[in-house]
Residue, then its C-alpha position, 0 to 999 in steps of 0.5 A: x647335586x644328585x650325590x647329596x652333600x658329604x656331612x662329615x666333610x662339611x663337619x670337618x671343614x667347619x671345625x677347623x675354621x671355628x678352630x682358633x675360637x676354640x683355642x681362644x675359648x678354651x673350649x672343646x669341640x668333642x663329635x660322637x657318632x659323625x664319622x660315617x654318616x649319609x649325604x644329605x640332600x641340602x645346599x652345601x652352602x647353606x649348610x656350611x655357613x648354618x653350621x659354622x654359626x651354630x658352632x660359634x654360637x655354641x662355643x660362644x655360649x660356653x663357659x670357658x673349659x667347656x665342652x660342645x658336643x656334636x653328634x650325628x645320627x640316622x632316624x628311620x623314615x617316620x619324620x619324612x614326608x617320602x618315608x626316607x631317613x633323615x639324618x639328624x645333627x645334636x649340638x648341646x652347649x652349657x649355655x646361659x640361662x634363655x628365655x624363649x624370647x631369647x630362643x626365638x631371636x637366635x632361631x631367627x638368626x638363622x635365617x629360618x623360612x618360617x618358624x613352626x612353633x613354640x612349645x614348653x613342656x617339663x624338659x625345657x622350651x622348644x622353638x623349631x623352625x623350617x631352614x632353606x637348605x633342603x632342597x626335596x624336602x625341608x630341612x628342620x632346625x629346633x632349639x631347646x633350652x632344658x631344664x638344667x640351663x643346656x641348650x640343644x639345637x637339632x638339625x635335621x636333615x633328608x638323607x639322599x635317596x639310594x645313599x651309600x655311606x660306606 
């Protein structure tokens, strides 16, 4: 697993098994930013089935005609234990109203290693949680439940190391 998984292609492939809820939903599936994005150092695995359920959660969630946004993008090295990038993936959903109870139990359906911590501040509720994909580092999942009843889950992952995209 030296080369790290190929994210775009796990993105792709999971669109197109959630594909037919989509349609049966009527709701879009629209990517921003996930056309050229780095290996991540996870099990591909895991991060396909985490992927798939955060989609369907997602497009489950939405009102029909709706939109879920999927957007992709590196951060520098500050969040990582070794100073490297990390890649992070931002799926908002117009969801349901929640409570952090209700956060708290779809993080847990994860199947996280262990939850970090809950937090409320003025633009909503976080709940993030340690998932088992990484393998050198962590992998970290946050759910936020903002103000304007729009949920957003942020997957962050450790970039491989010496990662060439392009």
């Amino acid at each position: 697993m030296s080369d790290g998984v190929d994210v775009v292609k796990a993105l792709r492939d999971v669109r197109v098994l959630v594909a037919p809820l989509t349609r049966r939903r009527d709701v879009t599936l629209a990517f921003d930013g996930c056309d050229a994005l780095p290996h991540a150092s996870v099990d591909e695995q895991k991060l396909r089935r985490l992927l798939y359920k955060l989609f369907t959660v997602a497009i489950r969630n939405t009102p029909v005609n709706g939109t879920v946004r999927v957007a992709g993008e590196v951060l520098g090295g500050g969040g990582s234990s070794r100073g490297r990038p990390l890649l992070q993936l931002t799926i908002t959903e117009p969801g349901p109203t929640a409570t952090l109870g209700d956060l708290e139990y779809l993080v847990r359906s994860f199947n996280p290693v262990e939850i970090l911590g809950a937090e409320h501040g003025s633009g909503g509720d976080t709940l993030t949680a340690v998932s088992g994909l990484g393998e050198a580092e962590p992998a970290i999942v946050s759910l936020r439940l903002g103000s304007e009843q729009v949920r957003t889950l942020l997957l962050t992952l450790p970039v491989v190391e010496n990662n060439d995209t392009g």
